[in-house]
C-alpha atoms as one frame of an Amber mdcrd trajectory, in Angstrom:
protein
 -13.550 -36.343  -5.865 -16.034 -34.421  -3.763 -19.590 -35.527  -3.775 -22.420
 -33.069  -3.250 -26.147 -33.503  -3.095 -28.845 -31.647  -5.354 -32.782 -29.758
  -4.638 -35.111 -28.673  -7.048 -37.817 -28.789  -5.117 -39.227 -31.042  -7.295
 -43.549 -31.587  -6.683 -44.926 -33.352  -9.728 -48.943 -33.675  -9.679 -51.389
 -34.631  -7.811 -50.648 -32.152  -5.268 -52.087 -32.485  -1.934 -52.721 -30.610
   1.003 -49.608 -30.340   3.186 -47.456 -31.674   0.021 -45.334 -28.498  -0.258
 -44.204 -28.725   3.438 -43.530 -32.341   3.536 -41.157 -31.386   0.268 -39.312
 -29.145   2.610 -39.157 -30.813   5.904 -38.364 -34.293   4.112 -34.795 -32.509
   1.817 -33.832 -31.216   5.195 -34.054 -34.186   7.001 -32.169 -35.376   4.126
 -29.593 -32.466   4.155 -28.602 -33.443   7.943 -28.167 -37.116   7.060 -25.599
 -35.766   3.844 -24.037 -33.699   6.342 -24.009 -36.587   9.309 -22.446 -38.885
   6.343 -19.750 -37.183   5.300 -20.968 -35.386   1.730 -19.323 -32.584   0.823
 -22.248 -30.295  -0.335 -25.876 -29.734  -0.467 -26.534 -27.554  -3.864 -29.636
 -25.293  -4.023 -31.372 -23.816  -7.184 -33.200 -20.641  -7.454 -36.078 -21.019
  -9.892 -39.442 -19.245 -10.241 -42.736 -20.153 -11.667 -41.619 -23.514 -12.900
 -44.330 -25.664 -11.417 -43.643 -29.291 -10.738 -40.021 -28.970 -11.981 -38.641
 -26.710  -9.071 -40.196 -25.087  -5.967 -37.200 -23.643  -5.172 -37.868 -20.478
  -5.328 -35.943 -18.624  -2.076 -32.982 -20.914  -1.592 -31.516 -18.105   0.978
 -34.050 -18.985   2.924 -34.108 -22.805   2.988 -30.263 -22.943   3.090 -30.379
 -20.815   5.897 -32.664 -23.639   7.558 -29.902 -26.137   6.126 -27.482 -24.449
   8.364 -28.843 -24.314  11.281 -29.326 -28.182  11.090 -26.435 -29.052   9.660
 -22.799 -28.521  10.948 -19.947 -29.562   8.371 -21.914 -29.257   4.669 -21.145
 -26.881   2.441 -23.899 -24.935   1.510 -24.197 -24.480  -2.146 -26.273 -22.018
  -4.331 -26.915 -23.942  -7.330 -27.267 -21.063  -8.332 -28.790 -17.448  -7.141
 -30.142 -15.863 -10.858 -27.746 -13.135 -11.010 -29.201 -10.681 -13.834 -30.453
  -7.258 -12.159 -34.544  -8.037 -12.614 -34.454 -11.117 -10.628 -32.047 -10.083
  -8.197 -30.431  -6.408  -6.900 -26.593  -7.151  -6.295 -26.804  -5.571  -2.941
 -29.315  -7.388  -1.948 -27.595 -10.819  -3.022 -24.203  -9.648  -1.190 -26.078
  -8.814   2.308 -28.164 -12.636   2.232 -25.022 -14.125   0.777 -22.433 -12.942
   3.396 -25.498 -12.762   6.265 -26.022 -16.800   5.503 -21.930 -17.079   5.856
 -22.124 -15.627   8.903 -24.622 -18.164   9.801 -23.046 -20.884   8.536 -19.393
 -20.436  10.504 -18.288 -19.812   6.786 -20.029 -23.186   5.022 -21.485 -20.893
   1.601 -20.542 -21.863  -1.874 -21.523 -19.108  -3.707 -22.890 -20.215  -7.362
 -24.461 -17.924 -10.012 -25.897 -18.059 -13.120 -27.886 -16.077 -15.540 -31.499
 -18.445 -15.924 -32.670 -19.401 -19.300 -35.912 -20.572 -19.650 -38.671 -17.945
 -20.713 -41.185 -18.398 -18.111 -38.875 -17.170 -15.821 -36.956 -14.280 -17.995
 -40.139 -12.951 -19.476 -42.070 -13.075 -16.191 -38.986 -11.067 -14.526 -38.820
  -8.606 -17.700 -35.312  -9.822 -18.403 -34.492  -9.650 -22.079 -32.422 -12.891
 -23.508 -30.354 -11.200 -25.219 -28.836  -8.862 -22.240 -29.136 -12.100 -19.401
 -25.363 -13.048 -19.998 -23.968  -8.895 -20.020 -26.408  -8.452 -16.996 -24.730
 -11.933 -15.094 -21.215 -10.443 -15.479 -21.894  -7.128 -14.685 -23.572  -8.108
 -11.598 -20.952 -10.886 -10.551 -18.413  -7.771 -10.665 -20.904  -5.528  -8.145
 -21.653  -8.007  -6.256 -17.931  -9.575  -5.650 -17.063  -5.612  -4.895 -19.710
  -5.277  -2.636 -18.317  -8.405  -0.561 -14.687  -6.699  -0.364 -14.650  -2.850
  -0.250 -15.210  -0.610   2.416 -16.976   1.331   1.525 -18.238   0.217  -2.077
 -17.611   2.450  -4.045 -20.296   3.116  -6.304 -21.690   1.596 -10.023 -22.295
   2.995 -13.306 -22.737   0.346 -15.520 -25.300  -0.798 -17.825 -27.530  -2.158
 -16.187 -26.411  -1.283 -12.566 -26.192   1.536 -10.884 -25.564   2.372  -7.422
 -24.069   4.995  -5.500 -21.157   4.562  -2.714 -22.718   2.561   0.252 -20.859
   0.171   2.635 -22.681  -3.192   2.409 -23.226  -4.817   5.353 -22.387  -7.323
   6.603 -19.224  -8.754   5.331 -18.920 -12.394   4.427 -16.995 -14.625   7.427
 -14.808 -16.668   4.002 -12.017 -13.696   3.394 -12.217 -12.391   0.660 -15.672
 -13.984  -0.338 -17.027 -17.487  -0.559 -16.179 -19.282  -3.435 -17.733 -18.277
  -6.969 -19.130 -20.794  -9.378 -21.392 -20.578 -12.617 -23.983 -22.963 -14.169
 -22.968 -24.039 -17.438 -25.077 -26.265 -19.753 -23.283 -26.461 -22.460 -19.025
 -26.879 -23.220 -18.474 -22.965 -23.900 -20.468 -21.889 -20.923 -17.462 -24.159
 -18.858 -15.106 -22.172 -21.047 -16.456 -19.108 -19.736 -16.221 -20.103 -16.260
 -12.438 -21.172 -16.865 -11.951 -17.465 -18.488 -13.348 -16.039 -15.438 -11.210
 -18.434 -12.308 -14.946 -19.398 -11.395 -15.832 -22.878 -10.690 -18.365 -24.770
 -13.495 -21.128 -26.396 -12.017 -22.093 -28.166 -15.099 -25.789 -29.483 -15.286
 -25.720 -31.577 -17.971 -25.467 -35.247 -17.896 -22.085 -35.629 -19.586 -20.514
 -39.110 -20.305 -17.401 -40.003 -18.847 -15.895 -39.268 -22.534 -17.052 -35.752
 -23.279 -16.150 -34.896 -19.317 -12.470 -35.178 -19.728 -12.625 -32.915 -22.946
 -14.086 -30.302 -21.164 -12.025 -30.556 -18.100  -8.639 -30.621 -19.852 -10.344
 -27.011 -21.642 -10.864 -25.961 -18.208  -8.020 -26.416 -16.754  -5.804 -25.314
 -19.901  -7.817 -22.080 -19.764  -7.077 -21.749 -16.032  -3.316 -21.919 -16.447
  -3.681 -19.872 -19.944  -3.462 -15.914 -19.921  -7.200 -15.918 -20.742  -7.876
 -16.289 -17.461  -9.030 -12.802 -15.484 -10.174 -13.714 -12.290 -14.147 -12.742
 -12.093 -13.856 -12.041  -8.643 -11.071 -11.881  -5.666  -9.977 -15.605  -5.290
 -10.024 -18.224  -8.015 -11.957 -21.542  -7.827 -10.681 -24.336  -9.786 -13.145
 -26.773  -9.842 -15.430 -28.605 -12.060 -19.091 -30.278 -11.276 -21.528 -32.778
 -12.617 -24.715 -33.939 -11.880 -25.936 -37.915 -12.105 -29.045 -39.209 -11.404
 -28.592 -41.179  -8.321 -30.346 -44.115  -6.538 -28.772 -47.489  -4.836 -30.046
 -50.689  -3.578 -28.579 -54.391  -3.652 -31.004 -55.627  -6.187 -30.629 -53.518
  -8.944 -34.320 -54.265 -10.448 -34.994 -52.229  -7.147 -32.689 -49.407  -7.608
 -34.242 -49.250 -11.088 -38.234 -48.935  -9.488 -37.226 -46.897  -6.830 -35.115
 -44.163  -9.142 -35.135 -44.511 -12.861 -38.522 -42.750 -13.021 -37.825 -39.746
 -10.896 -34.157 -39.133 -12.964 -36.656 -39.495 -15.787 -38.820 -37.051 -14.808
 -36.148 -34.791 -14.388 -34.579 -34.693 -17.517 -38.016 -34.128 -19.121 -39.629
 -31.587 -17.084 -36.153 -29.691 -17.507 -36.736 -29.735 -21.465 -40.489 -29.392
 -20.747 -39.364 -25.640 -19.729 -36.335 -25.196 -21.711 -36.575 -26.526 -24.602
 -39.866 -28.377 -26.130 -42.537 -27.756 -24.219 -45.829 -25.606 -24.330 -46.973
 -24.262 -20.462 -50.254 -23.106 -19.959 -49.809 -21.440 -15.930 -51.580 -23.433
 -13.028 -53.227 -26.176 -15.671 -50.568 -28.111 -17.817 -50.072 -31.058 -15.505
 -46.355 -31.796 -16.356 -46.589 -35.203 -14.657 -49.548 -36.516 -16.927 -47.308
 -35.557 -20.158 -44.262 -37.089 -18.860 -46.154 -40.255 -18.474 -47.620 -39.986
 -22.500 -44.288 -38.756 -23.961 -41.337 -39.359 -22.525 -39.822 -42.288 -24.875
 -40.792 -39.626 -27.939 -38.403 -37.335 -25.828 -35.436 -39.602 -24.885 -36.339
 -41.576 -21.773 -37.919 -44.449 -22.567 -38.086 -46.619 -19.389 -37.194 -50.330
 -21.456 -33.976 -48.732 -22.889 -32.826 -47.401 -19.318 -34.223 -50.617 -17.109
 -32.168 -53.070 -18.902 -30.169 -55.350 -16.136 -26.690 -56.445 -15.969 -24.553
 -53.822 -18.205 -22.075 -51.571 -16.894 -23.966 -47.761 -16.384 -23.903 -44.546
 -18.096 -24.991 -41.084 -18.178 -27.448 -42.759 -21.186 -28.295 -46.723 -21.695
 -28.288 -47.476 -25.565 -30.587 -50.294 -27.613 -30.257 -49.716 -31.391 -29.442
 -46.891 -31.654 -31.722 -45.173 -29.108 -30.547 -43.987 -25.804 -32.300 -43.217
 -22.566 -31.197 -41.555 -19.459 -29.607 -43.825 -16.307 -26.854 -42.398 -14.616
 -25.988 -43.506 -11.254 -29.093 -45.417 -10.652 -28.325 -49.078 -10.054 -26.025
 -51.200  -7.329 -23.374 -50.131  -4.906 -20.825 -51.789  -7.380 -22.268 -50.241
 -10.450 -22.192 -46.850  -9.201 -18.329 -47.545  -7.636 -17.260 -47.831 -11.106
 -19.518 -45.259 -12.951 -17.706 -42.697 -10.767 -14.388 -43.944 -10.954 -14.332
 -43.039 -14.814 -15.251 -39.813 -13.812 -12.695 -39.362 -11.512 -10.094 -40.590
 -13.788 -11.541 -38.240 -15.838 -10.445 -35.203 -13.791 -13.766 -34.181 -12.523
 -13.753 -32.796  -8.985 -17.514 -33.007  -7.611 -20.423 -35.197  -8.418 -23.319
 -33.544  -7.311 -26.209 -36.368  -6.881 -29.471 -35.922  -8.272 -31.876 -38.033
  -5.449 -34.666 -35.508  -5.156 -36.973 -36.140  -8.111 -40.380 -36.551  -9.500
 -41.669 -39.327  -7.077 -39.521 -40.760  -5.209 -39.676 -41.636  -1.937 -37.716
 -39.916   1.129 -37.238 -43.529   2.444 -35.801 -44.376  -0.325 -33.433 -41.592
  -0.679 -32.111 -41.995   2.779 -31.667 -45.441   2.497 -29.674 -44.208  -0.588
 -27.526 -42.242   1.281 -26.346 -44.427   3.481 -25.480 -47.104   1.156 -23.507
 -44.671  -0.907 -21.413 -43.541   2.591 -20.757 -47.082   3.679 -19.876 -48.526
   0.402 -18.483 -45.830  -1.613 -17.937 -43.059  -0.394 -14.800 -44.079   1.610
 -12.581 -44.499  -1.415 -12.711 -40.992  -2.138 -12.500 -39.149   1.330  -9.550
 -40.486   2.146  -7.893 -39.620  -1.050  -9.190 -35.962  -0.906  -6.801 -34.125
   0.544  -3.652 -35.257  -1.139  -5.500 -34.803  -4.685  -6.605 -31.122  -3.280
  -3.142 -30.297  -2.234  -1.259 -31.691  -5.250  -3.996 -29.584  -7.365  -3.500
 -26.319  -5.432   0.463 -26.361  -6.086  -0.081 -27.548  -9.521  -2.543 -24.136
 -10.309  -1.295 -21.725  -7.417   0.874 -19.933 -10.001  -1.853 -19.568 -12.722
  -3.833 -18.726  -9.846  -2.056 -15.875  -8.800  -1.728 -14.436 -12.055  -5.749
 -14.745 -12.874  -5.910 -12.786  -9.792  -3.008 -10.173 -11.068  -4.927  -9.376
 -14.471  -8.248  -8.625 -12.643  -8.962  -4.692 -11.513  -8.338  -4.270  -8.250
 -10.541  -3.395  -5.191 -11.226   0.429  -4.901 -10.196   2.498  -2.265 -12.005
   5.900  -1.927 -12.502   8.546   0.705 -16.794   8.934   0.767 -18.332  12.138
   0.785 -20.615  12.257   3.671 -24.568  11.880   2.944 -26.777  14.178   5.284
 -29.554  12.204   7.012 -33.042  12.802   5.804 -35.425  15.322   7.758 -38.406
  13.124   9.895 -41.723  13.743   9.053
């Protein structure tokens, strides 16, 4: 497996003076040590307006800080909101291939269509278009990345005349293309479309392997149209994530920020009420977040083997890979033997500490991460011949590039 880590930006309350740019400066700090260690990925959301749950809210711009610090990481968007009213598709190609170039070719392109209304409604995006105005956008933009000169859009929700879009990306014919997927048909879709699934759910090791053997069935099946100009077989997951020898420790230093994650993420999509610049997110956490799942005596129990979710009678609470070195060793190898091919570690949340995190980090490249990067290759290379067929043909059923002779636009008169 691969192993990436993952920013929210997250800034529970209080907030302070200077908090904001100790967020930043401390996650890319962070980002060189993942990179200095050997991870695989940083991942980077795009999310706007939800306070305390994400700051992120121009990725292009602190991944192209990333890269300039960083010189082997592969620089994920986790994921750039793809429907027209957040984001133009030209503009998303130029910063996409324009933070390539900048990278030396490092950008893992993820998209995704957003969900939460605070965000759709404040962008005038209309729920029921998001996923038409995703795809439609994912096919402009992947155009934009390959033809010279593009030639033109007249879809629904797009429309552009024929411009060359400049620059081009340095990965031929574009960086890779993933999706976010929350739920087991949205990793369905990305199958359908050759696109990876960066699935941000906390799965058990059980329901993983169901959903990978779809993927990958779909991948080799004739349902797969490639989305864009090269296929990307692959399949995430995110985990909580915090080591230390003691795992009481690990527990005090993590299980509260995973905590907070989970519930400020249903605090926007799925329960809560937001009043703009007053609900204080942190302070309901702290009241209600056993009535919501994550009840800290469920998930701080000592000695068992970990989950996604510790269970007591019939109640479970969120743990994932939050515990000792050996714990976490063998939480990962079921996924792994479950067919996943990145786990994306969630360190960044509510509270915790930078200290702690990078302490984290280096525990998890010492102790664990070993077992897997020298495995990598082979398991990348036996995948690639496995798939390069199905690959091909994905690629064969998709509408080519165009190739047009432009009409030539006369320059507008100065004032």
């Amino acid at each position: 497996m691969k192993f990436g880590i993952f920013y929210e930006h997250q800034y529970p309350r209080p907030w302070t003076d200077g908090g904001e740019h100790k967020l930043l400066h401390d996650a890319l700090e962070q980002i060189e040590l993942a990179d200095r260690i050997g991870l695989d990925h940083v991942w980077e959301v795009e999310h706007h307006f939800l306070e305390e749950y994400s700051h992120s809210s121009a990725p292009e711009v602190f991944l192209a800080a990333a890269s300039q610090r960083t010189s082997r990481i592969r620089l994920g968007h986790g994921i750039v909101a793809l429907p027209a009213g957040y984001n133009h598709p030209a503009r998303v190609a130029e910063r996409i291939a324009t933070l390539d170039l900048l990278s030396n070719g490092r950008v893992e392109f993820g998209t995704g269509e957003t969900s939460s209304n605070m965000e759709l409604d404040g962008f005038g995006v209309a729920r029921a278009e998001k996923r038409d105005q995703w795809a439609e956008s994912l096919d402009v933009v992947t155009r934009m990345f390959v033809e010279e000169p593009f030639a033109g859009y007249d879809g629904r929700f797009v429309h552009m005349p024929v411009r060359n879009v400049v620059p081009k990306p340095m990965q031929r014919p574009h960086p890779p293309l993933w999706v976010a997927c929350s739920r087991r048909e949205t990793i369905h879709l990305a199958a359908s479309k050759g696109i990876g699934a960066l699935s941000f759910a906390f799965v058990e090791q059980a329901e993983a392997r169901a959903f990978v053997e779809d993927y990958y069935a779909t991948i080799a099946s004739d349902e797969c149209v490639a989305a864009g100009f090269a296929v990307n077989p692959n399949v995430a997951v995110v985990l909580p994530f915090m080591l230390d020898r003691d795992e009481e420790r690990a527990i005090d230093k993590g299980l509260d920020g995973a905590h907070f994650f989970a519930y400020s993420l249903g605090h926007y999509y799925v329960y809560g009420s937001h009043r703009p610049g007053r609900t204080n997110v942190w302070e309901e956490f702290g009241e209600r977040r056993a009535l919501y799942g994550f009840d800290r005596e469920v998930a701080a129990q000592t000695g068992a083997a970990l989950a996604a979710k510790m269970w007591e009678e019939g109640l479970g609470s969120l743990r994932g890979a939050v515990g000792t070195p050996d714990q976490v060793r063998d939480l990962l190898r079921g996924y792994a033997e479950a067919g996943i091919d990145e786990v994306i570690l969630v360190a960044q949340a509510g509270h915790n500490r930078h200290e702690d995190i990078c302490e984290s980090l280096e525990m998890f490249a010492a102790e664990i991460l070993p077992e897997y990067a020298a495995k990598e290759p082979e398991r990348e290379a036996a995948k690639l011949e496995r798939l390069g067929q199905a690959m091909a043909d994905a690629l064969g059923r998709r509408e080519p590039a165009r190739d047009i002779e432009p009409e030539a636009f006369p320059a507008a008169a100065l004032p």
